[in-house]
C-alpha positions in Angstrom: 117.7 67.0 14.4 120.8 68.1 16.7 118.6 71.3 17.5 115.5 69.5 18.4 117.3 67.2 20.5 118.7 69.7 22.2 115.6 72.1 23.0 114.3 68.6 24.1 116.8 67.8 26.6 116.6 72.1 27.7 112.8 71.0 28.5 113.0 67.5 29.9 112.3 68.4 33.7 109.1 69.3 35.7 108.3 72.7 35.9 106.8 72.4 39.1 109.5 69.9 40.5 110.9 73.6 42.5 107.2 73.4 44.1 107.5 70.0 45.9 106.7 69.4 49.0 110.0 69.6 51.2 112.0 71.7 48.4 113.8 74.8 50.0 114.8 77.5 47.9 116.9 80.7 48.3 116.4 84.2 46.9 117.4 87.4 46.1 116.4 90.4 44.3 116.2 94.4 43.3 114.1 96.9 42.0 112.1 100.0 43.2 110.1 100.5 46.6 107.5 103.8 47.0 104.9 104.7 49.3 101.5 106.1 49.5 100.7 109.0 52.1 100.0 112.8 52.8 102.7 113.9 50.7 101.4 111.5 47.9 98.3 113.5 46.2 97.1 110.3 44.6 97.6 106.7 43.8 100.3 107.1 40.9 102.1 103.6 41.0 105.7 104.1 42.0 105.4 107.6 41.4 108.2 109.2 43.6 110.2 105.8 44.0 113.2 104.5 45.8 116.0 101.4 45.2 114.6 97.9 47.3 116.8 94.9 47.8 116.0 91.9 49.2 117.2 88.1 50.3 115.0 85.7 51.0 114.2 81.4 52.0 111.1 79.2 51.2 109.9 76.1 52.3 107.6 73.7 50.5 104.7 72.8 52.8 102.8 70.9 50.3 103.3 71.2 46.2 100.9 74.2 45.9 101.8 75.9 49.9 105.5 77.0 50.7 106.5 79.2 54.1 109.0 81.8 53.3 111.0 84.2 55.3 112.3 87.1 53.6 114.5 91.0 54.2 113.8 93.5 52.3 116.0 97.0 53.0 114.9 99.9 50.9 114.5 103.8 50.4 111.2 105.8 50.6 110.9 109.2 49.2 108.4 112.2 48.0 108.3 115.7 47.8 106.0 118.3 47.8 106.9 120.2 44.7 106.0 117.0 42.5 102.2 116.9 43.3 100.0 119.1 41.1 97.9 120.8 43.5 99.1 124.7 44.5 97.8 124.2 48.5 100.5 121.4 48.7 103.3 122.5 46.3 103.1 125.6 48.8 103.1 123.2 51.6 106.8 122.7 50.8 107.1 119.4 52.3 109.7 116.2 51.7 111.0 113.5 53.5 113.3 110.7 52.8 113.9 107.5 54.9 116.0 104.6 54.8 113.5 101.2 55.6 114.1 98.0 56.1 111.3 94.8 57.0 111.3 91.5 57.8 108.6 89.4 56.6 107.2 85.7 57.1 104.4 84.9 54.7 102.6 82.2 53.3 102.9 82.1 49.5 100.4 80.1 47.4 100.9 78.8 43.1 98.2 76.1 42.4 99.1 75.7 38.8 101.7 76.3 35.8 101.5 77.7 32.4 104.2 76.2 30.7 107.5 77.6 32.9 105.1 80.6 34.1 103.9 79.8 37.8 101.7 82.4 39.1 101.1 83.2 43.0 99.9 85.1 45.8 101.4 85.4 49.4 100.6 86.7 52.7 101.7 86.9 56.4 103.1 89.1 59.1 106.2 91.7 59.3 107.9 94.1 61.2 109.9 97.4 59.5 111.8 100.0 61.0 111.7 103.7 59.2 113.4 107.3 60.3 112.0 110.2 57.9 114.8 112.7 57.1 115.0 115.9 55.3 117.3 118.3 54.2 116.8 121.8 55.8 117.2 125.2 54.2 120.5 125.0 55.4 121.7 122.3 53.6 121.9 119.8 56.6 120.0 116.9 56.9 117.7 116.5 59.7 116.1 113.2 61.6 112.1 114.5 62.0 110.6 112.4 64.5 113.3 113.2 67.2 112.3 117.1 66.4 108.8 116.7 67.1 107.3 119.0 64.4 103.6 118.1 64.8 104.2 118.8 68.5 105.9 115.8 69.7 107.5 116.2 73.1 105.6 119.3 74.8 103.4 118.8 77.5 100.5 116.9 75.9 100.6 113.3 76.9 98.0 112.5 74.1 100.9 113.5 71.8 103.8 111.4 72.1 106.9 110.6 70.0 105.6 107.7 67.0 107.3 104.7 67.1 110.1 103.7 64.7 109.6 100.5 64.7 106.0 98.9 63.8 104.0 95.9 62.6 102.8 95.8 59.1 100.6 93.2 56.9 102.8 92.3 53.9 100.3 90.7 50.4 101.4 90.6 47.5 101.7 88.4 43.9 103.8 87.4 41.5 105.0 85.4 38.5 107.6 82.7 39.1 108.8 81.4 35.7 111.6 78.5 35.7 115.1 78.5 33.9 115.7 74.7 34.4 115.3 72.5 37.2 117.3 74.1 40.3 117.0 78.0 39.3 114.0 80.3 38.5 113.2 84.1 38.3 110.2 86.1 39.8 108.4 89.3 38.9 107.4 90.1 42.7 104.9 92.9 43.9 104.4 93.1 47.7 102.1 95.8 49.6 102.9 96.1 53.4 99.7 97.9 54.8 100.9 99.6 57.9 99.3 101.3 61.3 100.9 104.4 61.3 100.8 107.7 59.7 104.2 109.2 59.9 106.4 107.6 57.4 106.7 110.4 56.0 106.5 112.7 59.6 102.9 114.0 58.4 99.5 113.2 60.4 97.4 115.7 61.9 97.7 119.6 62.1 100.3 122.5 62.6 100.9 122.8 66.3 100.3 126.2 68.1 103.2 128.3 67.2 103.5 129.9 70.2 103.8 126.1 71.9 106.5 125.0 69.0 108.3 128.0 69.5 109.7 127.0 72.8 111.7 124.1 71.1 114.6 124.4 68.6 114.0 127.4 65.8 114.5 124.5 63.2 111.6 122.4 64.4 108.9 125.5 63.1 111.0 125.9 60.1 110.6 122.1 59.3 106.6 121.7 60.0 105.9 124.4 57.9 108.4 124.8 54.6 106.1 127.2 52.5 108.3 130.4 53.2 110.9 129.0 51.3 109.4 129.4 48.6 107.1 132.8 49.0 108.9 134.2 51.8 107.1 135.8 54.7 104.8 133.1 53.9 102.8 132.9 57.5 103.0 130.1 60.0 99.7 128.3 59.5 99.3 127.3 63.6 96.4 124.6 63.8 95.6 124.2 59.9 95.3 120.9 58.4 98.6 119.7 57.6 97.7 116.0 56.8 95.4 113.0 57.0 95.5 110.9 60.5 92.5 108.3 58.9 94.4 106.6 55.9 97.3 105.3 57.2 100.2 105.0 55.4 101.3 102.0 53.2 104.2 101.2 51.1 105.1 99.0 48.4 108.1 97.1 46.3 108.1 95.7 43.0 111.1 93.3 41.8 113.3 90.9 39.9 113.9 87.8 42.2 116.7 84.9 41.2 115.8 81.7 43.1 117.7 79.1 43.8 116.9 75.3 44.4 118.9 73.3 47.0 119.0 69.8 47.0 
């Protein structure tokens, strides 16, 4: 009797009472972040992943609609060497980049299961990214300011990419409730992006004779492969990546929410 009159009293609130309308709730969480790109060969959920981290603030509109703002700082990563086919391991490739985005979305759980709560969200975000590598050398590089498609010689069709850019964050979840005033979240979130250098990888090799007027390091960064076969030749004008699929990146984690009164 004492034990069912406890699990009774663990149960007596409403699930859903963190969903009404003018509740605000606080949150924050952890887990991995990756990306999809040229120096992805294919879809592999979080293949190559990083650390996320993220804080977060909802607002019930309505018991089903809440308005949330939310920072999410994380690392993006891949590498050349890990992708199966031999015209990209020879490539030679990687990049690393600290990110971080803010997003405000509109997040939507029309119904409960029990203390499971599933829903979607969507909305509008910024993020700021800055590929880096480490160079034969052993010192780490920033890419975009080198310019190793070509960035920064006299083509005005060519110019620097931006660091800081729009992106569409969607996502879903599952919210599942601890008691009245605290909850966790299994949270996925896509950002789709406008841009193709993430990673510093787009289009083709520029002319090596052009390239060649910069610093030697800039060459030695666009194209890696004579690292590994040395006297490997400069590949001026090949294909070195994809400008029509964009880039997008992604985070899965564990959220703790937090009711205020």
């Amino acid at each position: 009797m004492l034990l069912l009159s406890f699990h009774l009293k663990a149960q007596d609130y409403d699930v859903r009472s963190m969903f009404a309308k003018g509740k605000r709730t606080f949150e924050i969480g952890a887990g991995v972040a990756s990306y999809q790109g040229d120096l992805t060969e294919k879809t592999s959920f979080f293949g190559q992943s990083g650390y996320a981290a993220s804080i977060g603030s909802n607002y019930n509109l309505t018991n089903q609609l809440s308005l949330g703002f939310g920072f999410s700082y994380m690392k993006l990563k891949s590498d050349d060497k890990k992708n199966d086919k031999a015209a990209l391991r020879t490539r030679n490739l990687n990049f690393e980049s600290n990110v971080w985005d803010i997003n405000l979305m509109l997040q939507f759980s029309p119904y409960s299961f029990g203390k499971f709560s599933p829903y979607v969200d969507a909305g509008v975000g910024l993020f700021h990214f800055n590929p880096t590598t480490i160079d034969r050398y052993g010192d780490e590089q920033h890419l975009e300011e080198l310019g190793t498609e070509g960035q920064g010689l006299a083509d005005p069709d060519n110019p620097y990419y931006l660091l800081t850019q729009f992106q569409i964050p969607f996502g879903a979840g599952l919210h599942y409730s601890i008691n009245k005033k605290m909850a966790l979240k299994l949270d996925f979130l896509f950002r789709k992006t406008f841009t193709d250098y993430i990673d510093d990888v787009s289009t083709i090799y520029p002319d090596g004779s052009l390239i060649d007027k910069k610093l030697p390091i800039v060459k030695e960064l666009a194209f890696r492969g004579d690292e590994i076969k040395p006297g490997a030749p400069y590949p001026s004008g090949a294909q070195r990546g994809n400008p029509d699929k964009k880039d997008f990146y992604y985070t899965g984690q564990v959220k703790f929410v937090y009711q205020r009164k």
